[in-house]
PyMOL Python script that loads the backbone (N, CA, C, O; Angstrom):
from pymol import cmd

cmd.read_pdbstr("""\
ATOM      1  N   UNK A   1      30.245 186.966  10.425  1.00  0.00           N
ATOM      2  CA  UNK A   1      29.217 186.568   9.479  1.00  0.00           C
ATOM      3  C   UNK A   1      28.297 187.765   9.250  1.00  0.00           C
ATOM      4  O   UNK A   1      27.770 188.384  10.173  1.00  0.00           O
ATOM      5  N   UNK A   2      28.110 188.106   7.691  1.00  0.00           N
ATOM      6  CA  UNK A   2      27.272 189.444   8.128  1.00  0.00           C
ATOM      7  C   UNK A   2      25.483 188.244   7.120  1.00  0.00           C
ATOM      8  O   UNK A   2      25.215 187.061   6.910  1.00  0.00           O
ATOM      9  N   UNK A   3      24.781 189.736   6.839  1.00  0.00           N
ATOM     10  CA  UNK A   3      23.363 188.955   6.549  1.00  0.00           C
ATOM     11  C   UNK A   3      23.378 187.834   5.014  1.00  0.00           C
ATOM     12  O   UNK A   3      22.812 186.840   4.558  1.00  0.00           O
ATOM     13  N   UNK A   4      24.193 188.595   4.765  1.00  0.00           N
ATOM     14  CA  UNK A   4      24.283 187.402   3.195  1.00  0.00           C
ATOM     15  C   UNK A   4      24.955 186.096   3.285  1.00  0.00           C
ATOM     16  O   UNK A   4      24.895 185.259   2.385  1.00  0.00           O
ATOM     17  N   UNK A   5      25.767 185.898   4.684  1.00  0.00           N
ATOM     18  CA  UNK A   5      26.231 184.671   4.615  1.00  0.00           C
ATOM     19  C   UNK A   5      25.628 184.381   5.731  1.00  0.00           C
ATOM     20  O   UNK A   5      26.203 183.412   6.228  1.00  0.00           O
ATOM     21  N   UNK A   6      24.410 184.875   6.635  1.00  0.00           N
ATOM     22  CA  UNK A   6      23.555 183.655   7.376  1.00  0.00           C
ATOM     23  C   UNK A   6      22.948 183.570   6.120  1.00  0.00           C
ATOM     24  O   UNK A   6      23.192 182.546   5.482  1.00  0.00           O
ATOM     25  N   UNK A   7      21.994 184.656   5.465  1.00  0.00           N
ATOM     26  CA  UNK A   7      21.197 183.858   4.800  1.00  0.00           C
ATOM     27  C   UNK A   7      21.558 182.402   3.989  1.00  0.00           C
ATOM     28  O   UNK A   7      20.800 181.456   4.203  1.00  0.00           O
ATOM     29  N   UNK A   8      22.498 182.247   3.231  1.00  0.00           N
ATOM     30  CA  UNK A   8      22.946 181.567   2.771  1.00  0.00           C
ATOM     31  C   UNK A   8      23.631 179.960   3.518  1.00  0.00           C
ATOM     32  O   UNK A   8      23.943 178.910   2.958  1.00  0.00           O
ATOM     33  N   UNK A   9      23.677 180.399   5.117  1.00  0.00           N
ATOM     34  CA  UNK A   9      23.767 179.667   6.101  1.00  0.00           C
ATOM     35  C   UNK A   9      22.612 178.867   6.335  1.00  0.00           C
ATOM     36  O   UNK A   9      22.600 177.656   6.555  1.00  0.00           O
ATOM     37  N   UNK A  10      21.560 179.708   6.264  1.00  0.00           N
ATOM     38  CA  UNK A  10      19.818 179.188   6.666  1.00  0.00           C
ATOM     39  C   UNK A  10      19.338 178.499   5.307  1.00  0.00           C
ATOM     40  O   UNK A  10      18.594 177.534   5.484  1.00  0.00           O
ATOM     41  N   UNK A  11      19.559 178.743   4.312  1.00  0.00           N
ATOM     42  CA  UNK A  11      19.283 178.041   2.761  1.00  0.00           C
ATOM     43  C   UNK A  11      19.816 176.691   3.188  1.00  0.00           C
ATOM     44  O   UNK A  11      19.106 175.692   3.299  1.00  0.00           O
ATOM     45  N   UNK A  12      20.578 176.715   3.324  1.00  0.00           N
ATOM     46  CA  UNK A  12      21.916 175.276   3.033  1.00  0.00           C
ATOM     47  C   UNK A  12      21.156 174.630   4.189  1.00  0.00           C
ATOM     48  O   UNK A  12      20.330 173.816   3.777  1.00  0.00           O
ATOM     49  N   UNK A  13      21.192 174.748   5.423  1.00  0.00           N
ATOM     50  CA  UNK A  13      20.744 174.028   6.549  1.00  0.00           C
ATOM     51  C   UNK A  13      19.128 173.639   6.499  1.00  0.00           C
ATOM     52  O   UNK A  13      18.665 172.499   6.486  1.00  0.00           O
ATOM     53  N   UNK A  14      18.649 174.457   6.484  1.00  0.00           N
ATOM     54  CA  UNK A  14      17.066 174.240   6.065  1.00  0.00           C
ATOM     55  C   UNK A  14      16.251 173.813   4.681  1.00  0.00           C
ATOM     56  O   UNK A  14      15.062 173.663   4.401  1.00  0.00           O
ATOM     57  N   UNK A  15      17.540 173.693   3.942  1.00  0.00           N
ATOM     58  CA  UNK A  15      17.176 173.045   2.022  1.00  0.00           C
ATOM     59  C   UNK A  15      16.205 174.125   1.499  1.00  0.00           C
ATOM     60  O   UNK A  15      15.079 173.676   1.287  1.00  0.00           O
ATOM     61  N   UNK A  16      16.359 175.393   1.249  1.00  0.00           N
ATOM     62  CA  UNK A  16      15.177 176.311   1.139  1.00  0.00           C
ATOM     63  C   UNK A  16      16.364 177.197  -0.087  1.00  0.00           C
ATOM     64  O   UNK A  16      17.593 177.123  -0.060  1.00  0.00           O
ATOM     65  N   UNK A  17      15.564 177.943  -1.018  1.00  0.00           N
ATOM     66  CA  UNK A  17      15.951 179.011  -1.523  1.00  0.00           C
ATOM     67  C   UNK A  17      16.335 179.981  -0.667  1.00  0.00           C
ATOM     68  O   UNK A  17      15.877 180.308   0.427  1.00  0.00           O
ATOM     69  N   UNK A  18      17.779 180.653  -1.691  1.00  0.00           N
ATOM     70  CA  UNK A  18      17.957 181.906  -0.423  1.00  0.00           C
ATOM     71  C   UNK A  18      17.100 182.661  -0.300  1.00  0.00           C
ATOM     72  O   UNK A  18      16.993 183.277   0.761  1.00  0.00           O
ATOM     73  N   UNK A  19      15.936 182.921  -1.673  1.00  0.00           N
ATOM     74  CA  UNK A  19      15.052 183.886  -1.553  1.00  0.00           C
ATOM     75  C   UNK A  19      13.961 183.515  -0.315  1.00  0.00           C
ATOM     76  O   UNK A  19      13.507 184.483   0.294  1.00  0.00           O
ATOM     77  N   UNK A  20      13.505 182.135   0.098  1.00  0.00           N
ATOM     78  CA  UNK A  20      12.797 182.115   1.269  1.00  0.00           C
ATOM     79  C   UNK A  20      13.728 182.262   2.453  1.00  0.00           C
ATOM     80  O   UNK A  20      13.347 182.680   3.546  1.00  0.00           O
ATOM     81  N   UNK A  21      15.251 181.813   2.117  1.00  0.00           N
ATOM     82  CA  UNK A  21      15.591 181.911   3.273  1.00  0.00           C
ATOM     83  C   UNK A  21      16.038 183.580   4.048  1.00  0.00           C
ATOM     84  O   UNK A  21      16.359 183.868   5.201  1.00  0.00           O
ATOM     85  N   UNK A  22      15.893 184.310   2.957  1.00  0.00           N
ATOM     86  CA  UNK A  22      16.140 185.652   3.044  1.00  0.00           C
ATOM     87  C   UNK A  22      14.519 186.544   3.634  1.00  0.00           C
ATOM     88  O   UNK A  22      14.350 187.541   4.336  1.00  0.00           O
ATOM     89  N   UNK A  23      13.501 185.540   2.898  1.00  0.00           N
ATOM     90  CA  UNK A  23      12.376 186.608   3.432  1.00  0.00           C
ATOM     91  C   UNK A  23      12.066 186.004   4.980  1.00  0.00           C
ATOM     92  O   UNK A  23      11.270 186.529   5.758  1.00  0.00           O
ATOM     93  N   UNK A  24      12.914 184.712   5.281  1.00  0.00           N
ATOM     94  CA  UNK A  24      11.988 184.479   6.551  1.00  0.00           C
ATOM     95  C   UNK A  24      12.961 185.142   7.736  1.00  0.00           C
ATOM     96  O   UNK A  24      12.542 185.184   8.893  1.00  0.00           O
ATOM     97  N   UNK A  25      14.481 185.738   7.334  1.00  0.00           N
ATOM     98  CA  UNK A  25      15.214 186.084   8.168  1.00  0.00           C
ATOM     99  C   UNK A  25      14.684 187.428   8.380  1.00  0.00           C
ATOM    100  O   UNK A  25      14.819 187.934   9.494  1.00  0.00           O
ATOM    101  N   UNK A  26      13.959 188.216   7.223  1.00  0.00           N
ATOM    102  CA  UNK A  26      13.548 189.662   7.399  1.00  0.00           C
ATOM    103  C   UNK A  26      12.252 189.406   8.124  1.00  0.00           C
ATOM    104  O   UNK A  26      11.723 190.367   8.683  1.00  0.00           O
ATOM    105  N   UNK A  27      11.627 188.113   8.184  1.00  0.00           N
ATOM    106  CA  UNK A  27      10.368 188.501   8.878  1.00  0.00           C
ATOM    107  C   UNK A  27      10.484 188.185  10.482  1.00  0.00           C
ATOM    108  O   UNK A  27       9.610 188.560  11.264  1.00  0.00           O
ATOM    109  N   UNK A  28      11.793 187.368  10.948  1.00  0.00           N
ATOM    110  CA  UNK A  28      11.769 187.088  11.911  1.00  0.00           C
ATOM    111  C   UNK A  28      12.907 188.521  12.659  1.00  0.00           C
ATOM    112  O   UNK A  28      13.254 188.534  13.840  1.00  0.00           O
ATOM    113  N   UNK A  29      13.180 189.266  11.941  1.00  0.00           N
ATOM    114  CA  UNK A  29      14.003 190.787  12.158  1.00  0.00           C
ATOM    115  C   UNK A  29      12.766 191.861  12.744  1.00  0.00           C
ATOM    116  O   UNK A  29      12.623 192.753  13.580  1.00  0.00           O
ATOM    117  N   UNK A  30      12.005 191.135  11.717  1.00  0.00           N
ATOM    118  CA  UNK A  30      10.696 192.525  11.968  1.00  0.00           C
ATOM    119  C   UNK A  30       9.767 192.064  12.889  1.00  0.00           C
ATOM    120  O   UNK A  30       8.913 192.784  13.405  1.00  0.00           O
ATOM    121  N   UNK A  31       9.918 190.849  13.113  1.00  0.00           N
ATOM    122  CA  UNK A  31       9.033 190.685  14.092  1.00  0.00           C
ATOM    123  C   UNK A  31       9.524 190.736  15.522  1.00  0.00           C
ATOM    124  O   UNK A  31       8.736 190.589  16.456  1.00  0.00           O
ATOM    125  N   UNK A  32      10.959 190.964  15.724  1.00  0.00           N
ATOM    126  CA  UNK A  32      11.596 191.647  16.917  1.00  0.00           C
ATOM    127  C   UNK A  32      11.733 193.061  16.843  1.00  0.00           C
ATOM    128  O   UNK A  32      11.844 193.737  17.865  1.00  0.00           O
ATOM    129  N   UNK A  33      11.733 193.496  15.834  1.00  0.00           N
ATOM    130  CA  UNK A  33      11.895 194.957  15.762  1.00  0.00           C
ATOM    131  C   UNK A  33      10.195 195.617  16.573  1.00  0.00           C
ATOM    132  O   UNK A  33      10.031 196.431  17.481  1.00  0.00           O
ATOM    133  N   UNK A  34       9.303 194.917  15.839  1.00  0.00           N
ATOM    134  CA  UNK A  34       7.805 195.809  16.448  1.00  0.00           C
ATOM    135  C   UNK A  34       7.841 195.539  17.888  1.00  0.00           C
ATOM    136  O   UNK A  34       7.673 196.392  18.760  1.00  0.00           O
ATOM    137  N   UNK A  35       8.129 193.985  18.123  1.00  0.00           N
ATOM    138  CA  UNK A  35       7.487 193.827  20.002  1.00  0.00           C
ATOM    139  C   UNK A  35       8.171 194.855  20.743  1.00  0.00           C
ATOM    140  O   UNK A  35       7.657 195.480  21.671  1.00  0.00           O
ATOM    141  N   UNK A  36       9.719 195.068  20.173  1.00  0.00           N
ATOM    142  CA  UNK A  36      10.574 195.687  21.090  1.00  0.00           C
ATOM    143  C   UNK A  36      10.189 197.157  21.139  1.00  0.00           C
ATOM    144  O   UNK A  36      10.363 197.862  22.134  1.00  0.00           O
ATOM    145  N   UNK A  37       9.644 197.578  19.971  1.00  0.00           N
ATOM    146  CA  UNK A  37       8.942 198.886  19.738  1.00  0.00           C
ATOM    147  C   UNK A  37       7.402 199.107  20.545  1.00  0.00           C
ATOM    148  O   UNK A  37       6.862 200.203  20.692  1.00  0.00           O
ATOM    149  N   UNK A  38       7.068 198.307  20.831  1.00  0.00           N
ATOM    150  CA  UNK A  38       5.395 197.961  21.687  1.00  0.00           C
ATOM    151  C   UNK A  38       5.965 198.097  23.231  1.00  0.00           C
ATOM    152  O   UNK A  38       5.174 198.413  24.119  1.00  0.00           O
ATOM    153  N   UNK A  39       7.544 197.818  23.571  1.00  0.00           N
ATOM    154  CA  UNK A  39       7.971 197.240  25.013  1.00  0.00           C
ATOM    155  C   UNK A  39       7.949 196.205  25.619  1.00  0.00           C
ATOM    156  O   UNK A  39       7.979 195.840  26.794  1.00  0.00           O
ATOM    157  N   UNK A  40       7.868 195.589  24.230  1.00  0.00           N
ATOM    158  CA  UNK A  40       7.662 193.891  24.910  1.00  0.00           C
ATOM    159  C   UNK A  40       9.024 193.332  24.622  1.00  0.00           C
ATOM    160  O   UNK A  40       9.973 193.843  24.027  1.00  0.00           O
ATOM    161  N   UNK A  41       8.889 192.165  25.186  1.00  0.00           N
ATOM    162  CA  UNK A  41      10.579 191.131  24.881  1.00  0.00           C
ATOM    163  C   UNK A  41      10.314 189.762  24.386  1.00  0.00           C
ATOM    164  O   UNK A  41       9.463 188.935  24.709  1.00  0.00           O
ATOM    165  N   UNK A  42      11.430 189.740  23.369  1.00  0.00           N
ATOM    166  CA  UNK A  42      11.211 188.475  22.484  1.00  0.00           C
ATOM    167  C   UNK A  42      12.428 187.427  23.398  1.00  0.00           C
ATOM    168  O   UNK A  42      13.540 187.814  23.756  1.00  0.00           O
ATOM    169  N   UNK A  43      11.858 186.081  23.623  1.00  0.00           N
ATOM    170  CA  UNK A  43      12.621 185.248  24.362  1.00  0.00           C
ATOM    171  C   UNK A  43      12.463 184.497  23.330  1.00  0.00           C
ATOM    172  O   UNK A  43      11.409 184.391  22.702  1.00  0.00           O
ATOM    173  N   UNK A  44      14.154 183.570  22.940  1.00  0.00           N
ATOM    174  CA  UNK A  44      14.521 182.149  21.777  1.00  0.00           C
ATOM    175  C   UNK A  44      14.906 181.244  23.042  1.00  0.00           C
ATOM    176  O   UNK A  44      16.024 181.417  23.528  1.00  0.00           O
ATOM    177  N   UNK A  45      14.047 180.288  23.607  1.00  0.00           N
ATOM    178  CA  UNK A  45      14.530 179.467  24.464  1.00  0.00           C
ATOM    179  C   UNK A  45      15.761 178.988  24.145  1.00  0.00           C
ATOM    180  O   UNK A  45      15.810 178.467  23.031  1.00  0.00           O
ATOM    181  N   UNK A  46      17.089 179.003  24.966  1.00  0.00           N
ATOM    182  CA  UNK A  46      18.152 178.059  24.562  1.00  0.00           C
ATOM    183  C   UNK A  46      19.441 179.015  23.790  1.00  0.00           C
ATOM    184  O   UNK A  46      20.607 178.664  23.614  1.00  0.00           O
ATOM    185  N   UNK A  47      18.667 180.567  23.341  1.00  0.00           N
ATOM    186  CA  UNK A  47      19.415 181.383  22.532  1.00  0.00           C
ATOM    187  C   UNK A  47      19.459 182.805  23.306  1.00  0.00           C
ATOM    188  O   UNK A  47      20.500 183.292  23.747  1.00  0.00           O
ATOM    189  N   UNK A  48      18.044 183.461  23.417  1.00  0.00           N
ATOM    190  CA  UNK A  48      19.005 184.697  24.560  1.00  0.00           C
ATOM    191  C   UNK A  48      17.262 185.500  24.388  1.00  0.00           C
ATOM    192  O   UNK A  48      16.341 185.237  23.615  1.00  0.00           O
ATOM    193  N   UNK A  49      17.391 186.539  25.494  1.00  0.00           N
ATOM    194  CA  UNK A  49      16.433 187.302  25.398  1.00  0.00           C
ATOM    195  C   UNK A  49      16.958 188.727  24.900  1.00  0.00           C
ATOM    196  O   UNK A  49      18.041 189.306  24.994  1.00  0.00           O
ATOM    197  N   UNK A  50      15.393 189.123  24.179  1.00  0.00           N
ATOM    198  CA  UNK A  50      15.560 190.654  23.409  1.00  0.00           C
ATOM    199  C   UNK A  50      14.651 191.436  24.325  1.00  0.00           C
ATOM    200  O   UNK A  50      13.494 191.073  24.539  1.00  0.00           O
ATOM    201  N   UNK A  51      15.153 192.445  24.829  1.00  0.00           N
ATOM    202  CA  UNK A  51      14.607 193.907  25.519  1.00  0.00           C
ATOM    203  C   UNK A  51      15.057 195.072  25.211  1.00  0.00           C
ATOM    204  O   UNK A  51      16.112 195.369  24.650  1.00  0.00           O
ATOM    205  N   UNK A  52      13.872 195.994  25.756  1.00  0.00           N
ATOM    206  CA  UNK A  52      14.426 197.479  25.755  1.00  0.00           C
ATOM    207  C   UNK A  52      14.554 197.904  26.971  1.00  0.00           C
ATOM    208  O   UNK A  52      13.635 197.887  27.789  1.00  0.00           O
ATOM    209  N   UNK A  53      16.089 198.460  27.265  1.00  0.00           N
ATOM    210  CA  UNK A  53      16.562 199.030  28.474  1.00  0.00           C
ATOM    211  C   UNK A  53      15.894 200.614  28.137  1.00  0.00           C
ATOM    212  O   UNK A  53      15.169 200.942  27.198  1.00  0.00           O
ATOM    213  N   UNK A  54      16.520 201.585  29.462  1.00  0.00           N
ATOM    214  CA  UNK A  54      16.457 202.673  29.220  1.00  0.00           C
ATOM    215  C   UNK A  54      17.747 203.279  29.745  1.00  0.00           C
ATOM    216  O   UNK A  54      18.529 202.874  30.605  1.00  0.00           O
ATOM    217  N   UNK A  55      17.746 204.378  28.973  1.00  0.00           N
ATOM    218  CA  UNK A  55      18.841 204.962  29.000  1.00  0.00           C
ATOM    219  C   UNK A  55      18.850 206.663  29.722  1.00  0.00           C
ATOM    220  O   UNK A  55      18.627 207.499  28.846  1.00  0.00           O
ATOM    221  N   UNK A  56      19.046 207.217  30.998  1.00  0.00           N
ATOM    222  CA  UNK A  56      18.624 207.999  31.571  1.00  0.00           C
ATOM    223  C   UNK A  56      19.534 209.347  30.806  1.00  0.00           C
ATOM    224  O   UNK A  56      20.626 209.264  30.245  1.00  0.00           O
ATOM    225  N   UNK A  57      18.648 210.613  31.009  1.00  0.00           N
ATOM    226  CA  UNK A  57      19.454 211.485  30.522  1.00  0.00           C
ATOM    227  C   UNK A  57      20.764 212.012  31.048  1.00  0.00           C
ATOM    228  O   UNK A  57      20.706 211.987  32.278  1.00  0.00           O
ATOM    229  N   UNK A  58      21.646 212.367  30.727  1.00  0.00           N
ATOM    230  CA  UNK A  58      22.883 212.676  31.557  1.00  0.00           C
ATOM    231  C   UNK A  58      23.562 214.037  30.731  1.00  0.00           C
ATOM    232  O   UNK A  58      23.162 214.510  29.668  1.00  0.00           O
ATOM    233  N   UNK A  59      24.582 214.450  31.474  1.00  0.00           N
ATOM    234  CA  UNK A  59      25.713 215.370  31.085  1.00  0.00           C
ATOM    235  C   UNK A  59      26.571 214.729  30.148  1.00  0.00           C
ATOM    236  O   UNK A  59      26.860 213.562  30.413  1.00  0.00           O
ATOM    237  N   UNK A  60      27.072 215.259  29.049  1.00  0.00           N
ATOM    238  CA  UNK A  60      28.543 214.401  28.366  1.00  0.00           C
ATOM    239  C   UNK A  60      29.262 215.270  28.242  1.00  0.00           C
ATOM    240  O   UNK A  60      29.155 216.113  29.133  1.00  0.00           O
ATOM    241  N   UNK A  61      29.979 215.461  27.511  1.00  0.00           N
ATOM    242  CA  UNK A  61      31.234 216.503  26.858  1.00  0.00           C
ATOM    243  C   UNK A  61      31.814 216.155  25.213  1.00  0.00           C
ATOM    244  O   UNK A  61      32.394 215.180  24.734  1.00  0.00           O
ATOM    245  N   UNK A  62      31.389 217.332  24.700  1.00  0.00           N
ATOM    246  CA  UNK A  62      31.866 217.951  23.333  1.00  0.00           C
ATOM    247  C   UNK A  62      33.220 217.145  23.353  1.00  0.00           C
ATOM    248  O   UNK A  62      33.716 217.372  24.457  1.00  0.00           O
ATOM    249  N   UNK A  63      33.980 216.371  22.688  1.00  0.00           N
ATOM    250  CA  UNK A  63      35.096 215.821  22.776  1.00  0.00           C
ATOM    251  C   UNK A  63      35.998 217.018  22.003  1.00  0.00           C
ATOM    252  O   UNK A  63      37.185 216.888  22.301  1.00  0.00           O
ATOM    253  N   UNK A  64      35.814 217.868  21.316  1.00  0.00           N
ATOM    254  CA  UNK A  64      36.397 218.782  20.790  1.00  0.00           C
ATOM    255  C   UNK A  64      36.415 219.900  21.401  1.00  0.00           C
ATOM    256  O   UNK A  64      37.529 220.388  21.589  1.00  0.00           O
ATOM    257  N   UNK A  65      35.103 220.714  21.939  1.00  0.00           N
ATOM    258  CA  UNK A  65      35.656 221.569  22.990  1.00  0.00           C
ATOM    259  C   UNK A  65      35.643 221.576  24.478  1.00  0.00           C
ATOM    260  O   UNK A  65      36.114 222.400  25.262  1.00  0.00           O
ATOM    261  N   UNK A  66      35.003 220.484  24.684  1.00  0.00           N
ATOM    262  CA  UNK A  66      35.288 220.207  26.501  1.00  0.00           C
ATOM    263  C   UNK A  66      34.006 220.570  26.854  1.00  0.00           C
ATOM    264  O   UNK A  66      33.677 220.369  28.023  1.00  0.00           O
ATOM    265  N   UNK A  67      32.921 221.243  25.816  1.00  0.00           N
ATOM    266  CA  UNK A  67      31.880 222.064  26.550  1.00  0.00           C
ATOM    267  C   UNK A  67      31.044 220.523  27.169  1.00  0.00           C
ATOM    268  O   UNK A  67      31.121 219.345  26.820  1.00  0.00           O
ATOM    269  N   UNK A  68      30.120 221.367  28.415  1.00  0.00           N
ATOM    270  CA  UNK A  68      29.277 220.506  29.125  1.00  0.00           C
ATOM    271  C   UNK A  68      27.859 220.474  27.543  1.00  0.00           C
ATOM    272  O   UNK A  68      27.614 221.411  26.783  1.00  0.00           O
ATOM    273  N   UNK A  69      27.368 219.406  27.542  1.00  0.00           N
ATOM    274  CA  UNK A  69      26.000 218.885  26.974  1.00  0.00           C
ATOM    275  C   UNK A  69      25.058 217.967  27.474  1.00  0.00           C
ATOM    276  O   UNK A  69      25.180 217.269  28.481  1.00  0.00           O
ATOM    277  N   UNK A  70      24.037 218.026  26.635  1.00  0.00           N
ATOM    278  CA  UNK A  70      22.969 217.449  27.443  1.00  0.00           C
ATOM    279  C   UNK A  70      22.497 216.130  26.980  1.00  0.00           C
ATOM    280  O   UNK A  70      22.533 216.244  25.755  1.00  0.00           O
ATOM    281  N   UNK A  71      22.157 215.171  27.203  1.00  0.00           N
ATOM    282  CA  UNK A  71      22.064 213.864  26.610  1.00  0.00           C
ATOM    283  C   UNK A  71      21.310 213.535  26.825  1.00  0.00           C
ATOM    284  O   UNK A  71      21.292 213.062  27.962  1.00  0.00           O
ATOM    285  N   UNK A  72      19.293 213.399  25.595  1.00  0.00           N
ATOM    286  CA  UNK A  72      18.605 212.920  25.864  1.00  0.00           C
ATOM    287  C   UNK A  72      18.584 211.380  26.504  1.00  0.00           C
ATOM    288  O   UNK A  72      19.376 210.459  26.303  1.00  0.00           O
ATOM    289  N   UNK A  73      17.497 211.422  27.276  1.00  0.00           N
ATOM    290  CA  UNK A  73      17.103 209.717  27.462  1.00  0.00           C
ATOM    291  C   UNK A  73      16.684 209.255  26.368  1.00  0.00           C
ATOM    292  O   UNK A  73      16.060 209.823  25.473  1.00  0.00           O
ATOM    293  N   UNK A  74      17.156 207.861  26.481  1.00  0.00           N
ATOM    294  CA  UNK A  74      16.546 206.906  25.262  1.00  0.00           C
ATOM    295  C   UNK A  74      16.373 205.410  25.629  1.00  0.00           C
ATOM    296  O   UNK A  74      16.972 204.861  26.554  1.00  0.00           O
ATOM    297  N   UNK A  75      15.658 204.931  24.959  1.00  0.00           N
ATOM    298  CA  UNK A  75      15.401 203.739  24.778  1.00  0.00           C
ATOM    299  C   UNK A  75      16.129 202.995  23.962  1.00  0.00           C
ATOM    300  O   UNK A  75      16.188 203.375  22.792  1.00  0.00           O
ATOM    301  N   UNK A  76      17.060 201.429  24.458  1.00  0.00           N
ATOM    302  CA  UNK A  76      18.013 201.322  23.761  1.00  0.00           C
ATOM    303  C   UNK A  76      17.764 199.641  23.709  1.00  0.00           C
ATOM    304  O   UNK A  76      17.164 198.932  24.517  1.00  0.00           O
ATOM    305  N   UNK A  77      18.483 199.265  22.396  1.00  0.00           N
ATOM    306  CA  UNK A  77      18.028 197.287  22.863  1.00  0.00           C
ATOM    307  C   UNK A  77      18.689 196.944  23.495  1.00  0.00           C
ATOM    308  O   UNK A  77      19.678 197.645  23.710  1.00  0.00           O
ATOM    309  N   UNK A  78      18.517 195.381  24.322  1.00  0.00           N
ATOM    310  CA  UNK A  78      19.833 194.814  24.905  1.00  0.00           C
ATOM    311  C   UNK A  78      19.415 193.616  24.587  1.00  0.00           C
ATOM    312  O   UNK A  78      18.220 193.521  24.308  1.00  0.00           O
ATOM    313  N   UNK A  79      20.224 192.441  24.543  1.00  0.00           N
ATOM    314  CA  UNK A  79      20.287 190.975  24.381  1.00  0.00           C
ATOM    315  C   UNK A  79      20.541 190.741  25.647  1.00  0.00           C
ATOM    316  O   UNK A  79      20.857 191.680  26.378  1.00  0.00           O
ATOM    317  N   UNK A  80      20.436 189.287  26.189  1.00  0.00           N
ATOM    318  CA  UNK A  80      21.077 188.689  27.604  1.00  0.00           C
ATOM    319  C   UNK A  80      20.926 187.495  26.960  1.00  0.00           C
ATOM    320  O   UNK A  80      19.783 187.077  26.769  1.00  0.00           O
ATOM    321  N   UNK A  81      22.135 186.698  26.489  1.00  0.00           N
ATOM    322  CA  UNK A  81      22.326 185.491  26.555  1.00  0.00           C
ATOM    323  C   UNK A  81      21.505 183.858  27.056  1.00  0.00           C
ATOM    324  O   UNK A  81      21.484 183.553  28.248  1.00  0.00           O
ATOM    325  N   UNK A  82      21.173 183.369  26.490  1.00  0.00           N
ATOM    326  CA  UNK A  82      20.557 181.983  27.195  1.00  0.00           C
ATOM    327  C   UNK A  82      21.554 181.097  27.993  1.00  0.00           C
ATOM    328  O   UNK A  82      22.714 181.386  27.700  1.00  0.00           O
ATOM    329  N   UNK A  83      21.471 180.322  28.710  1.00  0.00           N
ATOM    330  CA  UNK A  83      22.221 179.490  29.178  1.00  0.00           C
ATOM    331  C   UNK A  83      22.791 178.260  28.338  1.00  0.00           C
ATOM    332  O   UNK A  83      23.814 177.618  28.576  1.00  0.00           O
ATOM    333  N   UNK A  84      21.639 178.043  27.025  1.00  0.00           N
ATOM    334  CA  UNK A  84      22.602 177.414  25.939  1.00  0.00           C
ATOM    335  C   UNK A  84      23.064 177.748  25.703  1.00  0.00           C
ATOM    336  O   UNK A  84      24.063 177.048  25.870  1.00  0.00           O
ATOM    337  N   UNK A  85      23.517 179.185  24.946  1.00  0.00           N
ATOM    338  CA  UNK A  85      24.376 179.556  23.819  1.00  0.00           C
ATOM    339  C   UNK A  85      25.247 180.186  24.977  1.00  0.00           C
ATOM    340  O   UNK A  85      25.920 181.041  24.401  1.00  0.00           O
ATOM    341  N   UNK A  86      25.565 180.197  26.274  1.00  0.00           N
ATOM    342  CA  UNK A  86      26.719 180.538  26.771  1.00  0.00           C
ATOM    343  C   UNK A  86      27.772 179.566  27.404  1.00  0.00           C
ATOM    344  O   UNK A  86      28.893 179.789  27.859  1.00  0.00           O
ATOM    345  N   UNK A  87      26.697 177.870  27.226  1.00  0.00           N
ATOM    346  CA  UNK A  87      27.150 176.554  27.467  1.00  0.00           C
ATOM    347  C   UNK A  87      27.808 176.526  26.328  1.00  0.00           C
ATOM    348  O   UNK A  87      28.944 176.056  26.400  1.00  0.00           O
ATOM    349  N   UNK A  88      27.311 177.012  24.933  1.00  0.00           N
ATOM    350  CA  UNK A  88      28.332 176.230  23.910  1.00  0.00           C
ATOM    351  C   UNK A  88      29.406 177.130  23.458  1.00  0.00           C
ATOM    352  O   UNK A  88      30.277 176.750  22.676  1.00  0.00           O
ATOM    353  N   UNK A  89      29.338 178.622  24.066  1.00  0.00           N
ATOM    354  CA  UNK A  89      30.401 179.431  24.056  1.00  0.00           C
ATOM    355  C   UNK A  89      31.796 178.548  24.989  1.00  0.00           C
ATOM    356  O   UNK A  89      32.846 178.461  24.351  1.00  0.00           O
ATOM    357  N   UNK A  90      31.787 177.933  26.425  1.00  0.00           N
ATOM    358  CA  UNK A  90      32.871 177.483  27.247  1.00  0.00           C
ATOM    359  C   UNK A  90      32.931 176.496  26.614  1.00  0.00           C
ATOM    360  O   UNK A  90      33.768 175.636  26.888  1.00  0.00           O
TER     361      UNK A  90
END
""", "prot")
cmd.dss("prot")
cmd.show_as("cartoon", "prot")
cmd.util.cbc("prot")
cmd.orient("prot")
């Protein structure tokens, strides 16, 4: 499913224009995008939690010439599953 067919998922289920149902999917995008940018975590009871891991710097390798490189640290998202949505996954 990519964004045009939730939106269109969230219209139909919620009886809403796609145009609201499109601005409330971008506002509920952006409103995980800032906390996670602040370092905070967005929890959907029943659906999964949003965090930022970190990612330590390391060595990699040039896949083309073998050379050693250097790999900033970063800050990266992660999801972890709720115990609903991994009940209605089995």
């Amino acid at each position: 499913m990519n964004k045009t067919e939730l939106i269109d998922h969230i219209a139909q289920q919620a009886d809403i224009s796609k145009l609201a149902a499109g601005r409330a999917l971008d506002a509920v995008i952006g409103g995980v995008k800032n906390t996670l940018k602040k370092g905070g975590s967005v929890t959907l009871i029943g659906f999964g939690t949003f965090a930022v891991g970190k990612r330590t710097a390391r060595t990699g390798r040039n896949p083309r010439t073998g050379a050693a490189i250097k790999i900033k640290a970063a800050k990266v998202p992660k999801f972890r599953p709720g115990k609903a949505l991994k009940d209605a996954l089995n």
